[in-house]
Kinemage of the C-alpha trace (Angstrom):
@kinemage 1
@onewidth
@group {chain A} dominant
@subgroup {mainchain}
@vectorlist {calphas} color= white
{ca unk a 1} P -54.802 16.705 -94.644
{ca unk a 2} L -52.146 15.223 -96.643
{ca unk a 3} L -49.631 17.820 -96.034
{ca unk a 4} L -50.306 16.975 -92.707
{ca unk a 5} L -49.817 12.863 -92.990
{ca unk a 6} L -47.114 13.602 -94.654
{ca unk a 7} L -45.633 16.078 -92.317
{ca unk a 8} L -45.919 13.757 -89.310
{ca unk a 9} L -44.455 10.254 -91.448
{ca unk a 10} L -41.429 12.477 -92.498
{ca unk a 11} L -41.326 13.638 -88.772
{ca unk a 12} L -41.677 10.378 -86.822
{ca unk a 13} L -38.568 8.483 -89.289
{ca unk a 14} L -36.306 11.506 -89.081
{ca unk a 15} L -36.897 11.069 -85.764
{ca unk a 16} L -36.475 7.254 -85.814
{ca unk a 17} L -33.224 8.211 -87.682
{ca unk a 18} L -31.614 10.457 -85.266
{ca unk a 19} L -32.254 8.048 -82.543
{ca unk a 20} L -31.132 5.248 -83.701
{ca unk a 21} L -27.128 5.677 -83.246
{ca unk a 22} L -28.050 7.315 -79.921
{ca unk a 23} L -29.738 4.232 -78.840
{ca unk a 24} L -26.819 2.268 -80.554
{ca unk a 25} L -23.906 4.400 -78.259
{ca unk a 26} L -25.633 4.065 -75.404
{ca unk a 27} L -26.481 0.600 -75.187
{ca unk a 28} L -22.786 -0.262 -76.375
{ca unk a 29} L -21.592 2.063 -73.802
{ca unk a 30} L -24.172 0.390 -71.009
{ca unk a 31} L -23.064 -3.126 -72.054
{ca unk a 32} L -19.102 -2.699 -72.110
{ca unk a 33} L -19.100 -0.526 -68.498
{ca unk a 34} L -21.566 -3.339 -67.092
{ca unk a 35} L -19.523 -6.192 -68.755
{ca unk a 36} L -16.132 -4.474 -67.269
{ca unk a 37} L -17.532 -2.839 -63.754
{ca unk a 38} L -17.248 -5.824 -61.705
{ca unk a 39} L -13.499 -7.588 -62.753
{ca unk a 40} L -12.530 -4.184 -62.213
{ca unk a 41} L -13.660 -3.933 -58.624
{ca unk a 42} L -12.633 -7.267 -57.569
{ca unk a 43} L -9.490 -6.878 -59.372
{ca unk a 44} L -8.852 -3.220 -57.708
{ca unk a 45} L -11.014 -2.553 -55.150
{ca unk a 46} L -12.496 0.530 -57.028
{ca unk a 47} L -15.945 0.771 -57.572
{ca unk a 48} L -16.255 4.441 -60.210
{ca unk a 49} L -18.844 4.873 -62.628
{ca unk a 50} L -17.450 4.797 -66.317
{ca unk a 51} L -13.787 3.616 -65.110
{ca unk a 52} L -14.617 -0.006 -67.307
{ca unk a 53} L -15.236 2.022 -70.672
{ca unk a 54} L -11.857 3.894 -70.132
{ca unk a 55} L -10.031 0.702 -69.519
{ca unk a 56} L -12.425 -0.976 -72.559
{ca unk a 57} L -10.831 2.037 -74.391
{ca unk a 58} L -7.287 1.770 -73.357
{ca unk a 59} L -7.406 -2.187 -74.317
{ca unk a 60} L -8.587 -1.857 -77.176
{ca unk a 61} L -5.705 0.647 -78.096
{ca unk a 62} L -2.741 -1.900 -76.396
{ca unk a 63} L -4.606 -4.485 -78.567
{ca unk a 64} L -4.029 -2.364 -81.609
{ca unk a 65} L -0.220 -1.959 -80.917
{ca unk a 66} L -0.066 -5.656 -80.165
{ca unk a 67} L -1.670 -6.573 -83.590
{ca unk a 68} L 0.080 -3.873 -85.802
{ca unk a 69} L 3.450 -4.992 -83.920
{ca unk a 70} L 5.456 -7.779 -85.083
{ca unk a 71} L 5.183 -10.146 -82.395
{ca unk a 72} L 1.384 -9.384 -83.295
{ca unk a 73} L 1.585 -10.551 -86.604
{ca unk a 74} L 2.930 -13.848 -85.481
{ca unk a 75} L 0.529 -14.537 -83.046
{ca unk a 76} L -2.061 -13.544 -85.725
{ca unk a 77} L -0.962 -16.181 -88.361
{ca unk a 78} L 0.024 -18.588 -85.695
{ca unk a 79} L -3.941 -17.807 -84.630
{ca unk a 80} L -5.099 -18.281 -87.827
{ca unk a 81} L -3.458 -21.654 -88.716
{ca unk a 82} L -5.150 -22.625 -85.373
{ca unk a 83} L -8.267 -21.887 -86.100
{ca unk a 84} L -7.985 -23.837 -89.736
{ca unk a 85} L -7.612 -26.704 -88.063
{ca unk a 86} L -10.187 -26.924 -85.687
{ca unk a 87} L -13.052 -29.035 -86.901
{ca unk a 88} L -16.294 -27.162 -85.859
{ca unk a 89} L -14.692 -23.761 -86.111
{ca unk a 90} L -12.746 -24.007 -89.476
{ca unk a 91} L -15.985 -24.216 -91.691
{ca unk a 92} L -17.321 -20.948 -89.847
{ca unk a 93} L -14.099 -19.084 -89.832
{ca unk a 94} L -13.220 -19.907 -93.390
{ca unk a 95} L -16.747 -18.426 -94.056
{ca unk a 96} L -15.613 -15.002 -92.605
{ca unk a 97} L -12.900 -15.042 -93.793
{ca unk a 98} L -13.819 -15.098 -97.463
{ca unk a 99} L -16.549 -12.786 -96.521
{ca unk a 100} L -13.935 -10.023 -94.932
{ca unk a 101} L -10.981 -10.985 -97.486
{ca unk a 102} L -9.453 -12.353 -100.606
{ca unk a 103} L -6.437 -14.062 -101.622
{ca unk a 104} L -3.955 -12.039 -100.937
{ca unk a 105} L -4.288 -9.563 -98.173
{ca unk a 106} L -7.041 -7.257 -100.613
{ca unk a 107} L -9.918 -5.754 -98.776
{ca unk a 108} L -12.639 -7.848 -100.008
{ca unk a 109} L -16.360 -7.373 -101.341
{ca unk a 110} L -16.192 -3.830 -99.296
{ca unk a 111} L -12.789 -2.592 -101.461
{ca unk a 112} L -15.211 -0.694 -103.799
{ca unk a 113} L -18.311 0.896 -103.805
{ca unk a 114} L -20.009 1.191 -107.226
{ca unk a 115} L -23.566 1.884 -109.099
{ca unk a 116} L -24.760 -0.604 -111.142
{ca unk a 117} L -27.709 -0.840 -113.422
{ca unk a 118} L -31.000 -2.334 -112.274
{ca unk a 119} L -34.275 -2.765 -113.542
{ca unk a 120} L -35.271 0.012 -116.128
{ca unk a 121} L -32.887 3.118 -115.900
{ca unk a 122} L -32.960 2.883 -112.312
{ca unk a 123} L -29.039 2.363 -110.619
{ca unk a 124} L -27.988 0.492 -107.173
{ca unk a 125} L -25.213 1.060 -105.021
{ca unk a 126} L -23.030 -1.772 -104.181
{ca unk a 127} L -19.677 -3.384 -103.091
{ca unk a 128} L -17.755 -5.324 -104.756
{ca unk a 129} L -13.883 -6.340 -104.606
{ca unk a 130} L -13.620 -6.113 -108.413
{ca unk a 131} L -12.245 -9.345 -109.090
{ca unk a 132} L -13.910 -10.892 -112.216
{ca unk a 133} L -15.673 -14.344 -111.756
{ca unk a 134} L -13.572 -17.214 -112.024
{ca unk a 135} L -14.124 -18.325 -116.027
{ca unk a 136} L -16.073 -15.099 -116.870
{ca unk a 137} L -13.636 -11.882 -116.950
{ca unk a 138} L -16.723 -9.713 -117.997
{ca unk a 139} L -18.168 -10.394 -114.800
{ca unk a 140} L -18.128 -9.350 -111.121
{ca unk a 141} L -20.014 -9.806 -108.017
{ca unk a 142} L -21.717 -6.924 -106.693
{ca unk a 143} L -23.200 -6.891 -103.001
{ca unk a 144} L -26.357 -4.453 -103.283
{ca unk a 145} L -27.240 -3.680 -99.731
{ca unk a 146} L -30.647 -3.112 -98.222
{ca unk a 147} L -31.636 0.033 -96.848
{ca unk a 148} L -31.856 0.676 -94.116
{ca unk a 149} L -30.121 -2.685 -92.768
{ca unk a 150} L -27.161 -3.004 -95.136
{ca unk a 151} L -26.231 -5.966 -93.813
{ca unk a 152} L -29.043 -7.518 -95.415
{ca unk a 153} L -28.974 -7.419 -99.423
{ca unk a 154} L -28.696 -9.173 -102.784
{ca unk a 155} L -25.600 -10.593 -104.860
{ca unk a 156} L -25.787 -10.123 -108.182
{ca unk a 157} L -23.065 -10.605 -111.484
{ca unk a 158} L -22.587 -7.612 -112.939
{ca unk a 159} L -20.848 -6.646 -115.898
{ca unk a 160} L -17.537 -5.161 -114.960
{ca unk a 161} L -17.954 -2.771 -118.311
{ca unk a 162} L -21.280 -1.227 -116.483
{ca unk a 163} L -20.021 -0.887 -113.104
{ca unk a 164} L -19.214 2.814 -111.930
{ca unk a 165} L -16.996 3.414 -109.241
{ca unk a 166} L -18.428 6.017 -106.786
{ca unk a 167} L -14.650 6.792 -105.223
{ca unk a 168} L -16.030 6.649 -101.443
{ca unk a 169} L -15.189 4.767 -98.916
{ca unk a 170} L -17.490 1.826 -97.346
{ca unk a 171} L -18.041 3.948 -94.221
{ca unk a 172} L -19.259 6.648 -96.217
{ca unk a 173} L -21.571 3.643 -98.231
{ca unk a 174} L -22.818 2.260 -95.188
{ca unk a 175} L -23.802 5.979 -93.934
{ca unk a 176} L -25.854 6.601 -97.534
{ca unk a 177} L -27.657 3.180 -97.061
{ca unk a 178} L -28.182 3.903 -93.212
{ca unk a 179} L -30.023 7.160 -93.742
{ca unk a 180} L -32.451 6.155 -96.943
{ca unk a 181} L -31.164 8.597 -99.194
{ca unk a 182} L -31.173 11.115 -96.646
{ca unk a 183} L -27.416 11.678 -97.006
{ca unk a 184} L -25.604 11.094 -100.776
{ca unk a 185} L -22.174 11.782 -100.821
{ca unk a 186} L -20.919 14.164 -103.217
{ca unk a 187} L -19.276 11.825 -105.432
{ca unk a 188} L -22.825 9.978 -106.371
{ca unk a 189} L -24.089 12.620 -108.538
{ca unk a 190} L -21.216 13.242 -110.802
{ca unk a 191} L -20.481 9.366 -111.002
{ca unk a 192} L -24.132 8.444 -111.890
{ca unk a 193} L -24.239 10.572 -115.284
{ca unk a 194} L -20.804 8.460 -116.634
{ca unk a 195} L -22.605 5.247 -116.799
């Protein structure tokens, strides 16, 4: 009878799993051709199924030559001096800001993805940008996601001596803490015993 419990829990959240970035595409897919349908019709009289996620797709790539483009860049910084001045917005876009980068054009708490130690013998995975903490070089911040919502987690200062660098990228991170465990990059292993 346990086998069978067992069987049907292990089941039931693979299935959970698998569905979930279905159910992700599909209502991003839903929401961009319903958001884009209409301005479309009334902007060329055409009324075809799926035409608002090709032109969601082909904006989003002119918007990608705009940033990457000089002119871009201007309009970015001119954008972002903007925005610091703004009273209501500045305190929430300074917050993102720090969250998505640091001084100087680095990649922020997501530029590394280590283990560190935990309670017992047991290791995390986390982020961190690998900057020590201002007046303590020995230490680091380290964002330990929760699993399976990584954007939920704890901060904790680790010490930079103890923190292993796994060598894969956030994407790959975000993927491990997504399934549960049900997918470890290769990397993990190796990198766990040098701790």
């Amino acid at each position: 009878m346990d086998w069978f419990k067992r069987h049907l829990r292990n089941t039931f959240l693979t299935g959970i799993f698998s569905a979930i970035p279905i159910v992700i595409t599909v209502v991003v897919i839903w929401y961009v051709e319903k958001l884009t349908r209409e301005p479309l019709k009334a902007l060329t009289g055409v009324d075809t199924p799926f035409l608002g996620i090709a032109a969601a797709i082909v904006l989003l790539y002119l918007l990608g030559l705009l940033v990457n483009s000089l002119v871009g860049r201007y309009l970015l910084r001119w954008l972002d001096a903007l925005l610091r001045r703004v009273p209501v917005l500045k305190d929430v876009y300074e917050a993102w800001r720090h969250i998505t980068l640091t001084p100087g054009g680095k990649e922020g708490i997501y530029a590394k993805v280590v283990l560190v130690p935990t309670e017992g013998d047991a290791l995390a995975m986390g982020f961190t940008s690998g900057e020590s903490v201002p007046g303590n070089p020995e230490l680091c911040c380290v964002f330990i996601p929760g699993t399976p919502n990584p954007t939920s987690g704890r901060l904790v200062f680790a010490p930079r001596a103890r923190c292993v660098e796994l060598g894969i990228s956030a994407e790959e991170a975000f993927k491990f803490a997504l399934s549960g465990g049900n997918y470890v990059p290769e990397p993990v292993g190796p990198r766990s015993l040098a701790r």
